[in-house]
Structure formats: structure tokens, C-alpha cells
N, C-alpha and C positions, 0 to 999 in steps of 0.2 A: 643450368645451375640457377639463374634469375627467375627462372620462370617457377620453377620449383618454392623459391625461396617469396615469391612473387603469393605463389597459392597459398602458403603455411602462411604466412603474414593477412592475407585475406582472411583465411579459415579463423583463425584468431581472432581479429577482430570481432568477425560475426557470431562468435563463440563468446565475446566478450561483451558484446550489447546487447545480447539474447540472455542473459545471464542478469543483465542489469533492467532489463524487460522484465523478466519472473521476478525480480526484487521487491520492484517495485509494487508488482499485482499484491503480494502478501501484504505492504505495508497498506496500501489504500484501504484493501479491506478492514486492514487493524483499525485505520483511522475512522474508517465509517462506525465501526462498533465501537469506540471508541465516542463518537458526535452523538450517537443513539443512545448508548448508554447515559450522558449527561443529561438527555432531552428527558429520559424517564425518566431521571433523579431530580429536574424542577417540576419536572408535571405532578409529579407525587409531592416535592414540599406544598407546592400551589394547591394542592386536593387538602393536605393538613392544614392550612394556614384557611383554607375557605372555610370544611367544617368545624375549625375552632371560633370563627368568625359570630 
């Protein structure tokens, strides 16, 4: 009965960090395109603001 009860509480957890592992991967991603996208929106006022110059 412990041992049993031993594994399902194991499994669980690892089910429960692995889960929080894959979370994470989609967020990072978001956040990189997210840093990328900003970087091209000063590179591009910086390109107007030169040939208005």
C-alpha cells in the first residue's frame, strides 16, 4: 500500500515539473519574439529619423 501510494506521488510530481518544463519553453520563445520584435521597431524609427535628417 506505501509503495504503491509511494509511486503515484512520484509519477505526479514528475508529471507536474515536466509540465512546468513545456511551459516554460513556449513562454521564452514568446519572449525572444517579443525582444526581436522591439529591436526592429527602433532600428526602423532610427533608419526614419536618419533620412529625415
Amino acid at each position: 500500500m506505501r509503495k504503491t501510494f509511494a509511486i503515484l506521488l512520484m509519477n505526479l510530481v514528475l508529471l507536474s515539473g515536466a509540465s512546468v518544463l513545456l511551459g516554460a519553453c513556449n513562454t521564452t520563445a514568446g519572449a525572444g519574439q517579443d525582444v526581436s520584435a522591439a529591436g526592429h521597431a527602433v532600428t526602423n524609427s532610427a533608419e526614419k529619423v536618419k533620412s529625415g535628417l
